[in-house]
Structures are given as structure tokens and as C-alpha cells.
VOGU-86537 format. One record per residue: residue number from 1; residue in one letter; chain; z, y, x of N, C-alpha, C, O, CB in turn. Coordinates in nm, 2 decimals, m for minus. Glycine has a CB too. Layout:
REM VOGU-86537
{pos NUM; code A; unit A; nzz Z; nyy Y; nxx X; cazz Z; cayy Y; caxx X; czz Z; cyy Y; cxx X; ozz Z; oyy Y; oxx X; cbzz Z; cbyy Y; cbxx X}
...
//
This chain:
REM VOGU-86537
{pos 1; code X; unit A; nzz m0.10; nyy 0.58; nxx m1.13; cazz m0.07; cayy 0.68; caxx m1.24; czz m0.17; cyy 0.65; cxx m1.35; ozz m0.28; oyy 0.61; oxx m1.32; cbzz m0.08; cbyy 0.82; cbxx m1.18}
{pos 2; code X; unit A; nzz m0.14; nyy 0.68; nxx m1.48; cazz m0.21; cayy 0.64; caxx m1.59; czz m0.31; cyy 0.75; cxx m1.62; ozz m0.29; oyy 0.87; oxx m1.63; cbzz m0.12; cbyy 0.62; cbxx m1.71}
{pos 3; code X; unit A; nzz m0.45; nyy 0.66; nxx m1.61; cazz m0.57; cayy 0.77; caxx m1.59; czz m0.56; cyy 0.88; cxx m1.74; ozz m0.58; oyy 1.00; oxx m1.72; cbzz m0.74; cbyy 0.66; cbxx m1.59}
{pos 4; code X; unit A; nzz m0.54; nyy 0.86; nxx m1.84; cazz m0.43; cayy 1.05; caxx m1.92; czz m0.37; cyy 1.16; cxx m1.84; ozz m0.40; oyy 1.28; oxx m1.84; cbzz m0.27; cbyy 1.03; cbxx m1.99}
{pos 5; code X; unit A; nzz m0.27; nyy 1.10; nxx m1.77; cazz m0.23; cayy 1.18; caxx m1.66; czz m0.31; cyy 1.24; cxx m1.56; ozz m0.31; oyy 1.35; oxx m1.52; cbzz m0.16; cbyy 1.11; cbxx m1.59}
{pos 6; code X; unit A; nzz m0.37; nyy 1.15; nxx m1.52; cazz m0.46; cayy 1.20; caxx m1.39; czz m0.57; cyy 1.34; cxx m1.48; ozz m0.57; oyy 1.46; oxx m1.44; cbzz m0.59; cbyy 1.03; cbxx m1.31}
{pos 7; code X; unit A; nzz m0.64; nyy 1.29; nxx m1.62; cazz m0.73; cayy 1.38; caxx m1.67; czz m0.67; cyy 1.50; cxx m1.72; ozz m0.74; oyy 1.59; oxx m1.75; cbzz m0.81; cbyy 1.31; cbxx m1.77}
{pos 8; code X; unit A; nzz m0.52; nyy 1.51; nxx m1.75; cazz m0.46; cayy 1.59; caxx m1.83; czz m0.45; cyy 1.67; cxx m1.62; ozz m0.50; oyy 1.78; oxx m1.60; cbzz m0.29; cbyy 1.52; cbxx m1.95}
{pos 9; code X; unit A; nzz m0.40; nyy 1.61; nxx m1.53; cazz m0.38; cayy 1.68; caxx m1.43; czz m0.50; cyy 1.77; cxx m1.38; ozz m0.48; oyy 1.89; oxx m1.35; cbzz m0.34; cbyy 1.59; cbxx m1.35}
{pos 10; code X; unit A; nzz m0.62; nyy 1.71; nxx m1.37; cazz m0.74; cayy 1.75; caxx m1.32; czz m0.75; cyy 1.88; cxx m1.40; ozz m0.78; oyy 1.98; oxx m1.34; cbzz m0.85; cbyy 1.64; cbxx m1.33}
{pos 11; code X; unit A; nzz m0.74; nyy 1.89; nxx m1.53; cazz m0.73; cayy 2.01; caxx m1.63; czz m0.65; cyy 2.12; cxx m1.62; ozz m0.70; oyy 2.23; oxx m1.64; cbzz m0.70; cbyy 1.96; cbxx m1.76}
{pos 12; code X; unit A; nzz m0.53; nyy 2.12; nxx m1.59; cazz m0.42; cayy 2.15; caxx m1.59; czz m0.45; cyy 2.24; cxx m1.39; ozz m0.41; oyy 2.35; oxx m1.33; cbzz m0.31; cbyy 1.98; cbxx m1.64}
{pos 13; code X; unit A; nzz m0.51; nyy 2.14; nxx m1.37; cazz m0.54; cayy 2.22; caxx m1.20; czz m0.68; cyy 2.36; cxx m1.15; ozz m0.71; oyy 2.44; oxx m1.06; cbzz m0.60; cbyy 2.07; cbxx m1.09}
{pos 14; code X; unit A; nzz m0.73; nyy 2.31; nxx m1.28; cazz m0.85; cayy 2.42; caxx m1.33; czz m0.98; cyy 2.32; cxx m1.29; ozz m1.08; oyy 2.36; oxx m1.23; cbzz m0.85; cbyy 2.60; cbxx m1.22}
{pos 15; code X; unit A; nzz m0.97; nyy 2.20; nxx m1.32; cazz m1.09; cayy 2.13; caxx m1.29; czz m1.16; cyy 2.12; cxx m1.41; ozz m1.24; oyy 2.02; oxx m1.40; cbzz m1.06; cbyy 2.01; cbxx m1.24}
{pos 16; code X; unit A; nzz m1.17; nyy 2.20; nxx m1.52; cazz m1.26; cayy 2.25; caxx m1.59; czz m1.26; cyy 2.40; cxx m1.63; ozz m1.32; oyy 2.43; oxx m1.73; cbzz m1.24; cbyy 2.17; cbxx m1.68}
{pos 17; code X; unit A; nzz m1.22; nyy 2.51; nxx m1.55; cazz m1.24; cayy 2.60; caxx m1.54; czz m1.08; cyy 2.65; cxx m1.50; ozz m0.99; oyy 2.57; oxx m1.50; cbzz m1.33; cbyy 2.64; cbxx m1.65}
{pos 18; code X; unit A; nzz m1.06; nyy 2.79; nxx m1.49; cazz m0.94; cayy 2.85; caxx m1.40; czz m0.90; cyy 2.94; cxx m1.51; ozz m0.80; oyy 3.01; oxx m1.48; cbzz m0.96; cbyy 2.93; cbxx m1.25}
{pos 19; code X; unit A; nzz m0.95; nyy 2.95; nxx m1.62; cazz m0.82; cayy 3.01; caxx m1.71; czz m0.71; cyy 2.99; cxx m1.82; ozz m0.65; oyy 2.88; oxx m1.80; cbzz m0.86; cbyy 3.07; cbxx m1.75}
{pos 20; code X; unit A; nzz m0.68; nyy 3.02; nxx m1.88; cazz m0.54; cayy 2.92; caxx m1.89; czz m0.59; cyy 2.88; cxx m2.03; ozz m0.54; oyy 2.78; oxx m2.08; cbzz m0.35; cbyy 3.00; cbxx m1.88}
{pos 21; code X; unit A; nzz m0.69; nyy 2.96; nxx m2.11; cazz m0.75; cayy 2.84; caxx m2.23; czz m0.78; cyy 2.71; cxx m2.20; ozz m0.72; oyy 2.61; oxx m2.25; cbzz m0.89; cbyy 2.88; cbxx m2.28}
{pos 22; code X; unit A; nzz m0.89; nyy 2.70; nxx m2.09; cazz m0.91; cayy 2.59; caxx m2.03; czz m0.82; cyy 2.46; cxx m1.98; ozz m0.83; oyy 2.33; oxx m1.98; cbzz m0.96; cbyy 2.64; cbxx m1.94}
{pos 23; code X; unit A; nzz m0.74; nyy 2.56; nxx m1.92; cazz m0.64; cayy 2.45; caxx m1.86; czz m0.54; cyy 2.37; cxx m1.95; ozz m0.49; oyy 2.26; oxx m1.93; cbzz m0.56; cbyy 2.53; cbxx m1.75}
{pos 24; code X; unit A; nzz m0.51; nyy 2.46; nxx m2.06; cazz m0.42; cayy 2.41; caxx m2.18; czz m0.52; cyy 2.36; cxx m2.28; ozz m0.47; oyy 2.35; oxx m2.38; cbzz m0.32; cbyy 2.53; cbxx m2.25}
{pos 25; code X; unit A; nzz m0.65; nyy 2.33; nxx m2.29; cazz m0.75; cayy 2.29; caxx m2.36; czz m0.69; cyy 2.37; cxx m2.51; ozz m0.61; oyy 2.32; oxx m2.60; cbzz m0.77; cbyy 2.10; cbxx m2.35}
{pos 26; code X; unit A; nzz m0.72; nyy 2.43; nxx m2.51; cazz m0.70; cayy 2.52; caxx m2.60; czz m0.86; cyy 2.62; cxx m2.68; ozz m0.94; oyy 2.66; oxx m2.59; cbzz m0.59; cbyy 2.60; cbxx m2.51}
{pos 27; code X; unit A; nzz m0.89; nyy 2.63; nxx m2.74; cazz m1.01; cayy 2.68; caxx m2.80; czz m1.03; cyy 2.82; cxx m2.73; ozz m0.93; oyy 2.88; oxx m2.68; cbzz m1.00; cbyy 2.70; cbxx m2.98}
{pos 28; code X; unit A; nzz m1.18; nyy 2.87; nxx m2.72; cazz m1.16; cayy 2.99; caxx m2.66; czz m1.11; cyy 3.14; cxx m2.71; ozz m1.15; oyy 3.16; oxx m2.83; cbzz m1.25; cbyy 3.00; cbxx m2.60}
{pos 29; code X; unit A; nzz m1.06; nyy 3.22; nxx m2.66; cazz m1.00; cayy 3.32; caxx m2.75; czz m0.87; cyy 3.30; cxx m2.73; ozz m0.83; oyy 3.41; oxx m2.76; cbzz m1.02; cbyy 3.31; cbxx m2.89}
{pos 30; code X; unit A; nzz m0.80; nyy 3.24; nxx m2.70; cazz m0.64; cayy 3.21; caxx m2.77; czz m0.56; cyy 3.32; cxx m2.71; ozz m0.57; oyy 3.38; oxx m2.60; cbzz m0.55; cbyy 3.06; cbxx m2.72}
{pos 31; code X; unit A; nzz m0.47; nyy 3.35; nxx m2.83; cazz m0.38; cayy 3.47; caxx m2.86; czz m0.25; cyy 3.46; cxx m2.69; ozz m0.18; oyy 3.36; oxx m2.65; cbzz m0.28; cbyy 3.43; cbxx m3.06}
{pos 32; code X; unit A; nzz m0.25; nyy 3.56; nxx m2.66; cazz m0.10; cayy 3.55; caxx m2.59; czz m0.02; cyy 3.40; cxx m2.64; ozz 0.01; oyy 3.30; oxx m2.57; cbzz 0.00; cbyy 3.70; cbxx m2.66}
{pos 33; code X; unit A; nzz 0.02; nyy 3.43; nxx m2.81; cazz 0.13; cayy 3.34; caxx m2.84; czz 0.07; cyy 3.23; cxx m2.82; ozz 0.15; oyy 3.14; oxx m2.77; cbzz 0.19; cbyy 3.35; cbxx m2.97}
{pos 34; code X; unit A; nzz m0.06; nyy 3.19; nxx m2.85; cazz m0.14; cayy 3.04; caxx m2.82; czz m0.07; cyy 3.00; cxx m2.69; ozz 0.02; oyy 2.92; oxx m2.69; cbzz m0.33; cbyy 3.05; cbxx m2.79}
{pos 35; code X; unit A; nzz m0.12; nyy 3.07; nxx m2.59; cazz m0.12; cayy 3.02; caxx m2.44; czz 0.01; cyy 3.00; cxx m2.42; ozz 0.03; oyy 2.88; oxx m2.40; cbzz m0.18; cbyy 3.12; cbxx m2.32}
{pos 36; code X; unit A; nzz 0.15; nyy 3.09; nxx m2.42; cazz 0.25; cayy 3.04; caxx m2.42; czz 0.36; cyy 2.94; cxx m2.50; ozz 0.46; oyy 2.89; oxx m2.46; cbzz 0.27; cbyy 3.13; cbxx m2.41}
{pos 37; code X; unit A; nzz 0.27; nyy 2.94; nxx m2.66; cazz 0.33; cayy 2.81; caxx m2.70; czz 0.30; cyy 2.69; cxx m2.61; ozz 0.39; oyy 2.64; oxx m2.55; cbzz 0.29; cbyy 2.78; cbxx m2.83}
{pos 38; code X; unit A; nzz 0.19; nyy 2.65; nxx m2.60; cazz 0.09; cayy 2.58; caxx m2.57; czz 0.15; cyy 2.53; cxx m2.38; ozz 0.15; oyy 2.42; oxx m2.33; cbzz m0.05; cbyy 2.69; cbxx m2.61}
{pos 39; code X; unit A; nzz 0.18; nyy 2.65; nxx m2.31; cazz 0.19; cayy 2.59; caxx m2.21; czz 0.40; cyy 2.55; cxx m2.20; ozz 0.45; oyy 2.46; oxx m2.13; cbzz 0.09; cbyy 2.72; cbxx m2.09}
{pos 40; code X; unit A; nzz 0.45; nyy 2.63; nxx m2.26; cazz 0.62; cayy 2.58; caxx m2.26; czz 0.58; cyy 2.43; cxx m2.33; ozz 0.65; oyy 2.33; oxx m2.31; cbzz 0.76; cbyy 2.70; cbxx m2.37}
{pos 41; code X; unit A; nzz 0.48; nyy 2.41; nxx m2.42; cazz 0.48; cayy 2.27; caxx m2.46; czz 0.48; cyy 2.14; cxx m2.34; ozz 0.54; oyy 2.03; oxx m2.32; cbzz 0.34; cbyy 2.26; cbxx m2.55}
{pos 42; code X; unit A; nzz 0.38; nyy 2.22; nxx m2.29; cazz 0.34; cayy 2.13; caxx m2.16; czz 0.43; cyy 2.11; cxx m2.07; ozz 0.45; oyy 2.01; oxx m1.99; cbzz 0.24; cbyy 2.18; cbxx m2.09}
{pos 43; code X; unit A; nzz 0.50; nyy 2.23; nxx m2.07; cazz 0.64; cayy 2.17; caxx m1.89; czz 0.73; cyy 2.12; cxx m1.96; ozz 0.83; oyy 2.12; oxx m1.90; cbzz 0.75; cbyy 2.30; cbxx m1.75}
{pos 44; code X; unit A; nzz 0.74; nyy 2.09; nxx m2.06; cazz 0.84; cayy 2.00; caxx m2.11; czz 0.84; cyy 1.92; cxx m2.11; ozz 0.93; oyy 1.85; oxx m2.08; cbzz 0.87; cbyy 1.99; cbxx m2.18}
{pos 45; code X; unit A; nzz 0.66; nyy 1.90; nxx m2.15; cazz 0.61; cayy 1.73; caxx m2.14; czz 0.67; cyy 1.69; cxx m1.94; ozz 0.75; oyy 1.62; oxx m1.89; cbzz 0.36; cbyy 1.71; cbxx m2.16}
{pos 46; code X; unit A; nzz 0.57; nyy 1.77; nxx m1.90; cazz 0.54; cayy 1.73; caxx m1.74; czz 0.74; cyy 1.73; cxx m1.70; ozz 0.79; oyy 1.63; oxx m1.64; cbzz 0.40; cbyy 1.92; cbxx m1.62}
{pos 47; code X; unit A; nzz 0.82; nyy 1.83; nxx m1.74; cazz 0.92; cayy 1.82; caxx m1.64; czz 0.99; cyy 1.67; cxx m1.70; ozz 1.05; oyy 1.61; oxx m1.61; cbzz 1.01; cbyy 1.98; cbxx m1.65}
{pos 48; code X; unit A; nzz 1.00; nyy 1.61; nxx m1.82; cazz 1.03; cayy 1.52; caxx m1.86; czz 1.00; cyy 1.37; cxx m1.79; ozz 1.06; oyy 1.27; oxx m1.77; cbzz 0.99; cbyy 1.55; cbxx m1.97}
{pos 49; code X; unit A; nzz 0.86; nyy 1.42; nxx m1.77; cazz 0.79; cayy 1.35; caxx m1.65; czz 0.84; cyy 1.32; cxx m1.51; ozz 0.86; oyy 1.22; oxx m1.45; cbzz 0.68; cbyy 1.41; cbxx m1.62}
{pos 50; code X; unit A; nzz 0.84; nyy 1.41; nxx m1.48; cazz 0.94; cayy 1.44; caxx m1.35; czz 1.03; cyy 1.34; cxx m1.34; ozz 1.01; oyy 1.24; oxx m1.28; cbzz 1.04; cbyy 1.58; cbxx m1.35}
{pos 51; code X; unit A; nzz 1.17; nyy 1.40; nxx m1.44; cazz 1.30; cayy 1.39; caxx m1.43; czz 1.32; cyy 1.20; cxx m1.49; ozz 1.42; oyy 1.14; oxx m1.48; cbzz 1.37; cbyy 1.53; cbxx m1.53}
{pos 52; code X; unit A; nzz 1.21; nyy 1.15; nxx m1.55; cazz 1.24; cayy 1.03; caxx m1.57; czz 1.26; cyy 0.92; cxx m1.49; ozz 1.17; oyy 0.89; oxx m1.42; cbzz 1.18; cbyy 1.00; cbxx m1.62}
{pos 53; code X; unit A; nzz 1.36; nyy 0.86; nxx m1.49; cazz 1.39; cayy 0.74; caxx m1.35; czz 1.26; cyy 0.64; cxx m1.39; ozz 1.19; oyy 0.62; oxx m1.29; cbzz 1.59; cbyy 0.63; cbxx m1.36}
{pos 54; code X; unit A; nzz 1.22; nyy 0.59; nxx m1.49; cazz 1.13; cayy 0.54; caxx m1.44; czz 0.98; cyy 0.55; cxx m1.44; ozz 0.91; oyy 0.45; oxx m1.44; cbzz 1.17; cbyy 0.47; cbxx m1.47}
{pos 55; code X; unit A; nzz 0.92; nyy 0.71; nxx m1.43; cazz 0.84; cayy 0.74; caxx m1.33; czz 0.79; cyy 0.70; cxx m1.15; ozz 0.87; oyy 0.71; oxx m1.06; cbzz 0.87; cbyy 0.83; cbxx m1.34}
{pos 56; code X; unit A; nzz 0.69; nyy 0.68; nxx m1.14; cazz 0.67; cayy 0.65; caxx m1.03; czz 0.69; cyy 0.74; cxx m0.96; ozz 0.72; oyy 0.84; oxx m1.02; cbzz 0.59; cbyy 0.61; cbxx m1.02}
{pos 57; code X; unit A; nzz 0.70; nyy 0.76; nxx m0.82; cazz 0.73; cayy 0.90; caxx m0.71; czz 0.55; cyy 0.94; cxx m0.75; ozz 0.52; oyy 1.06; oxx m0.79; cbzz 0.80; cbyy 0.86; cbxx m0.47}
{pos 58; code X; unit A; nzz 0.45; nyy 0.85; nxx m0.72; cazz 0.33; cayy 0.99; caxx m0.74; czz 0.30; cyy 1.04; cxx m0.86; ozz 0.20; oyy 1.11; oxx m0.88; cbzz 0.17; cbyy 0.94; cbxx m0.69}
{pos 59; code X; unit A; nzz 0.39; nyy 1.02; nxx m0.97; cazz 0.39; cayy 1.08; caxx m1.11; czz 0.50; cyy 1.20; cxx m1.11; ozz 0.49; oyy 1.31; oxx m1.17; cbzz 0.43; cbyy 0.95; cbxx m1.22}
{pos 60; code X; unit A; nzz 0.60; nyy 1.15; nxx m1.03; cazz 0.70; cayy 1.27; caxx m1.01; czz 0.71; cyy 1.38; cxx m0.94; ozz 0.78; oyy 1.49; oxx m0.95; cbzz 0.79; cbyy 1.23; cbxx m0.98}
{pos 61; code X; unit A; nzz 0.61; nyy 1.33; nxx m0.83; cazz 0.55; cayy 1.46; caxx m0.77; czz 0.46; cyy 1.58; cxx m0.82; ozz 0.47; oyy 1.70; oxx m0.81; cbzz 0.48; cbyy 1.41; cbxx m0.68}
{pos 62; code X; unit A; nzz 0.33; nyy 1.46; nxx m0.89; cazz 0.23; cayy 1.53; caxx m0.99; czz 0.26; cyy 1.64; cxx m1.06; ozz 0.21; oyy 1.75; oxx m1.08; cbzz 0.20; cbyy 1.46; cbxx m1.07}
{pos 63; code X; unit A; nzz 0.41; nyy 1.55; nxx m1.13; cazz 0.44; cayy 1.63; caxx m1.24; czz 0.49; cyy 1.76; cxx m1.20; ozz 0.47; oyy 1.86; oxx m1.27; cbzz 0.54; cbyy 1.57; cbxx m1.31}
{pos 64; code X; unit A; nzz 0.54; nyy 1.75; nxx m1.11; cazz 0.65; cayy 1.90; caxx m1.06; czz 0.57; cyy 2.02; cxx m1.00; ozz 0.60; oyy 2.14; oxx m0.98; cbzz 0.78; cbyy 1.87; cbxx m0.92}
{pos 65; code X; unit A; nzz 0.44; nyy 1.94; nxx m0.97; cazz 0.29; cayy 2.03; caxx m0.93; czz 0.25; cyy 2.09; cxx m1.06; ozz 0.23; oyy 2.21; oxx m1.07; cbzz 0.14; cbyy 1.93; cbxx m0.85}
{pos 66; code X; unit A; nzz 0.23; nyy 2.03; nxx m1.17; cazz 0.17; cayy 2.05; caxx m1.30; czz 0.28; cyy 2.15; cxx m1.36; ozz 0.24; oyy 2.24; oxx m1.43; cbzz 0.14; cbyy 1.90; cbxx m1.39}
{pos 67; code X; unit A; nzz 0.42; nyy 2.14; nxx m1.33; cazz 0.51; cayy 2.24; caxx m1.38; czz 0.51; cyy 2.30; cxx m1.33; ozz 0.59; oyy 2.39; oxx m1.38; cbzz 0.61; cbyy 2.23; cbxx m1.41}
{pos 68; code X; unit A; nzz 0.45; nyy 2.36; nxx m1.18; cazz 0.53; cayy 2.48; caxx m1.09; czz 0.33; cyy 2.57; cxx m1.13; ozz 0.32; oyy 2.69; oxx m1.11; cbzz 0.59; cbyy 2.42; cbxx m0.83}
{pos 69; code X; unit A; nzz 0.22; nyy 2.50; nxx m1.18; cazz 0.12; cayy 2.55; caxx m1.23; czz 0.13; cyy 2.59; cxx m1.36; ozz 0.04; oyy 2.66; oxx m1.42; cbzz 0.03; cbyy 2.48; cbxx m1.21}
{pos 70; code X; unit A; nzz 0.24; nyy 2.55; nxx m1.42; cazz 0.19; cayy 2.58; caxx m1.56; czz 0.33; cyy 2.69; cxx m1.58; ozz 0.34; oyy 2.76; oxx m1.68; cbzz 0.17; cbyy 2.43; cbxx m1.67}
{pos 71; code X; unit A; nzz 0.40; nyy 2.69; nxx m1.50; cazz 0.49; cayy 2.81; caxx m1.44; czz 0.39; cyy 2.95; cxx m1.42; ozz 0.38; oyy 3.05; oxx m1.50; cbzz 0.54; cbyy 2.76; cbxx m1.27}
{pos 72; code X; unit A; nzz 0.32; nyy 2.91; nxx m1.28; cazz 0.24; cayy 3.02; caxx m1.29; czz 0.16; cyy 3.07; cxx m1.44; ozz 0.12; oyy 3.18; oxx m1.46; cbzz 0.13; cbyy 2.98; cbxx m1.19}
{pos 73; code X; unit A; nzz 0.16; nyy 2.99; nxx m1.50; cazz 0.01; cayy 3.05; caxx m1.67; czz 0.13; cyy 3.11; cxx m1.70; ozz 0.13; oyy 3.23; oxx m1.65; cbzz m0.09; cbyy 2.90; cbxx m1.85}
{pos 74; code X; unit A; nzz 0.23; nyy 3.09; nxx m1.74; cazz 0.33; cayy 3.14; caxx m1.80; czz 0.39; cyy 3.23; cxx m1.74; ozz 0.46; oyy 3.28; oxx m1.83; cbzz 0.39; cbyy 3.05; cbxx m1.83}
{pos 75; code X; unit A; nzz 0.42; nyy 3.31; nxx m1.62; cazz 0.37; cayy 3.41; caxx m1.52; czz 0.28; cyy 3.52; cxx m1.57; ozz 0.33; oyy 3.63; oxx m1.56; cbzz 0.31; cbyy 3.34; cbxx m1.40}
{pos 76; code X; unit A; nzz 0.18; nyy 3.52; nxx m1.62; cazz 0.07; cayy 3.60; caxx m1.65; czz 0.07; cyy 3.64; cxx m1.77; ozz 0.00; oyy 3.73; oxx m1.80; cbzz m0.04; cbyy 3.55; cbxx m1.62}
{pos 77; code X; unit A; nzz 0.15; nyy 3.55; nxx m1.86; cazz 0.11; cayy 3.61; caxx m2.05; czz 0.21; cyy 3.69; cxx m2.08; ozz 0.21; oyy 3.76; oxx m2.18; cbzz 0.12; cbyy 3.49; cbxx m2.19}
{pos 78; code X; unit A; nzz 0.32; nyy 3.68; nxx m1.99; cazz 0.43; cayy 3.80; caxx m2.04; czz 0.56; cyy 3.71; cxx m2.10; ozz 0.57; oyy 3.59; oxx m2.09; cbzz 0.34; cbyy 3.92; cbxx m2.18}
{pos 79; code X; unit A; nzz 0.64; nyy 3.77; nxx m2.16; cazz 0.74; cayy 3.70; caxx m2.21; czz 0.75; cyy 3.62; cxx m2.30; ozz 0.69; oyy 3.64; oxx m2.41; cbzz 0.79; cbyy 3.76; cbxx m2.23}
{pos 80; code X; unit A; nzz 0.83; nyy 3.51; nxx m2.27; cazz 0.82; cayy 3.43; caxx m2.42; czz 0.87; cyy 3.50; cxx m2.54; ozz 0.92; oyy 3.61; oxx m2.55; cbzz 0.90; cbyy 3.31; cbxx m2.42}
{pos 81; code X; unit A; nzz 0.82; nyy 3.39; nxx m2.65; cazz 0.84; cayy 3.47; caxx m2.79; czz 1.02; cyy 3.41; cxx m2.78; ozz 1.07; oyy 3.32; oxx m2.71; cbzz 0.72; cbyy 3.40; cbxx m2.96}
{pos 82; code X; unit A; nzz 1.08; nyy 3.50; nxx m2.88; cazz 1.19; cayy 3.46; caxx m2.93; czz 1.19; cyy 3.39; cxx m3.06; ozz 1.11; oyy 3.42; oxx m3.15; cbzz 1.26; cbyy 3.55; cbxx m2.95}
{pos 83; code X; unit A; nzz 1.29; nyy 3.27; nxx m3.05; cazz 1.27; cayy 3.19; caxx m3.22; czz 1.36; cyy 3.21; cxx m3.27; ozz 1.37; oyy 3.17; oxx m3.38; cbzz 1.26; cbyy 3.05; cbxx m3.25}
//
């Protein structure tokens, strides 16, 4: 797996701290709307990840761990915005 991945994963798992600024490397402070832009950004990336045939299976696995976590952040901020 491409060591980005791995460092974006380690982050994303709370391996630099367990709140969802942290985990979305995001500045500290960030608004509701921060964290939920910020993390639908991200399972898009990761589920894209996933769903790509040519992903590796330990990238496709990763990935669906990094989306069912970043599921959870998105769990806690409340509803998305409407556009």
C-alpha cells in the first residue's frame, strides 16, 4: 500500500489524536460545517478507493475501514448541510 495511504490511515484511525479535527487534519476549532465538509470529502476519496478494480485487496479493505470510521465522525456532527 502506498506509504500516503498508510499515513492518511494512521490519522484517520486517531493515531494522532481521537478527535475528528485531528483525524481530518483539520486546524483546531473547526466548525460543525468544517468537520462534515471535510470528512464526506474523505469517503469519497476512501470509498472510491474501495470500489476501484485496480486497488489492491489490502487497500480495499483499508479503505472500507477508513469509510465505516469516517462514517462514525460523521455520526457525531449531526446532519449534513444541504447544497
Amino acid at each position: 500500500m502506498p506509504e500516503r495511504h498508510v499515513a492518511e490511515l494512521d490519522r484517520l484511525l486517531g493515531g494522532s489524536g481521537h478527535d475528528p479535527a485531528n483525524r481530518l487534519a483539520l486546524p483546531e476549532h473547526p466548525t460543525t460545517q468544517d468537520v462534515t465538509t471535510a470528512a464526506l470529502d474523505s469517503v469519497a476519496h476512501w470509498q472510491r478507493l474501495a470500489e476501484h478494480p485496480l486497488s489492491s485487496c489490502n487497500l480495499q479493505v483499508a479503505a472500507r475501514g477508513a469509510t465505516r470510521t469516517l462514517e462514525g465522525i460523521l455520526a457525531t456532527t449531526g446532519p449534513a448541510p444541504i447544497n
